[in-house]
C-alpha positions as CSV (number, residue, x, y, z in Angstrom):
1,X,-42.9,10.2,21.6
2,X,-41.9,12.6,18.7
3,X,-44.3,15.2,17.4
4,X,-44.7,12.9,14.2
5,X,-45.9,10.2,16.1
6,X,-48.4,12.5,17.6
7,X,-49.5,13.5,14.4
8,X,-50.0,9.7,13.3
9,X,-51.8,8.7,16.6
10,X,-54.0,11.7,16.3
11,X,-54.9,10.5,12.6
12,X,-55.8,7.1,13.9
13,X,-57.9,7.9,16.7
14,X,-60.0,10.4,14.5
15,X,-59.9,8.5,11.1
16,X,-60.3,5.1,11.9
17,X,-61.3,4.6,15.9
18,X,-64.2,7.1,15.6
19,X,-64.3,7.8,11.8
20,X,-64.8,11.5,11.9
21,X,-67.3,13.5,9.2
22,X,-67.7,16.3,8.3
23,X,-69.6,18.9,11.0
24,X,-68.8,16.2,14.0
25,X,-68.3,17.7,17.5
26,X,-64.7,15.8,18.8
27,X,-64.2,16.1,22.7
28,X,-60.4,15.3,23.5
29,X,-60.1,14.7,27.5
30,X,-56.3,14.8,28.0
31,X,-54.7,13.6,30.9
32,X,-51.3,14.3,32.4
33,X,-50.0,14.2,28.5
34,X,-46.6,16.0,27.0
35,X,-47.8,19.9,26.4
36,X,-47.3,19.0,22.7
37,X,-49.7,16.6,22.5
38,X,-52.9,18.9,22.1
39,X,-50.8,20.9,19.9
40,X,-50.9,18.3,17.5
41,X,-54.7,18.0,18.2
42,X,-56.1,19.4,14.7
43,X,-56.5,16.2,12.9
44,X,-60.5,16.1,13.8
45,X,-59.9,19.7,12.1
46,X,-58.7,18.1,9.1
47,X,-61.3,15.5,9.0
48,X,-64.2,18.4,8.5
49,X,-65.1,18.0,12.5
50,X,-64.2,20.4,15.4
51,X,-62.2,19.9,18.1
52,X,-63.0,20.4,22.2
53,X,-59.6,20.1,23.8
54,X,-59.8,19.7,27.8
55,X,-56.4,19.3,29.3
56,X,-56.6,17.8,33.1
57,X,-53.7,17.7,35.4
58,X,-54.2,14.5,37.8
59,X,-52.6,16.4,41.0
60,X,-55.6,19.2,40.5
61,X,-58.4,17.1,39.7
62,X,-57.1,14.8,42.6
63,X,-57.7,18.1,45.3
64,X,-60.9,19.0,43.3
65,X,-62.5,15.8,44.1
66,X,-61.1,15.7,47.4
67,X,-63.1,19.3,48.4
68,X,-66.2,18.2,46.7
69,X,-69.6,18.4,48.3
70,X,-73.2,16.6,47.3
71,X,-74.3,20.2,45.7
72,X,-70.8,20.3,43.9
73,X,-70.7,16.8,42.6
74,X,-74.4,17.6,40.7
75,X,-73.6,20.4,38.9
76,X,-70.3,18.5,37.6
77,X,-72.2,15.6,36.7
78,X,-75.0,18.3,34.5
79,X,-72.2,19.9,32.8
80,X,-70.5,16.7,32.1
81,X,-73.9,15.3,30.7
82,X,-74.9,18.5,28.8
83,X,-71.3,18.4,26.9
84,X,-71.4,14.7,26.1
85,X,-74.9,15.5,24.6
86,X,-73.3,18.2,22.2
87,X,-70.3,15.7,20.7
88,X,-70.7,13.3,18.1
89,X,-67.5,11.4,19.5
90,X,-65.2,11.8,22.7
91,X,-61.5,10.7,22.7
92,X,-59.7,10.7,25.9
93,X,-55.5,11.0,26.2
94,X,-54.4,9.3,29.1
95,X,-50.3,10.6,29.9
96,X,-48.1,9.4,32.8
């Protein structure tokens, strides 16, 4: 996929599948996707909002999960909850 197509997709997800405004908090979760891909990740930018770009690798999340503990797996699942409470919309990249 070109970086133009990127651009376009990027668009799409933030001006028509979530319909960004002005002052909105945009969570990208990317997954295993091309390096350029979050470089083209501005459009919630352009749409007045501001982006939270996570890149994920699925090998390291993979051992991550693998090592967890009970005590571990909480304070995940809090920080996971507090950020989802402080977005107005959350868009996730799957690559692969």
């Amino acid at each position: 996929m070109t970086d133009l197509r990127y651009q376009k997709l990027a668009k799409l997800l933030v001006n028509y599948s979530t319909q960004i405004k002005k002052g909105d908090h945009v969570l990208l979760d990317m997954i295993d996707v091309p390096t350029s891909f979050p470089l083209n990740s501005c459009a919630p930018s352009a749409a007045g909002g501001t982006p939270l770009v996570e890149v994920h690798h699925t090998r390291i999340s993979r051992e991550m999960v693998r090592e967890t503990n009970e005590k571990h797996a909480a304070l995940l699942r809090d920080i996971e909850l507090f950020r989802m409470k402080k977005v107005q919309a959350y868009i996730a990249i799957r690559g692969a």
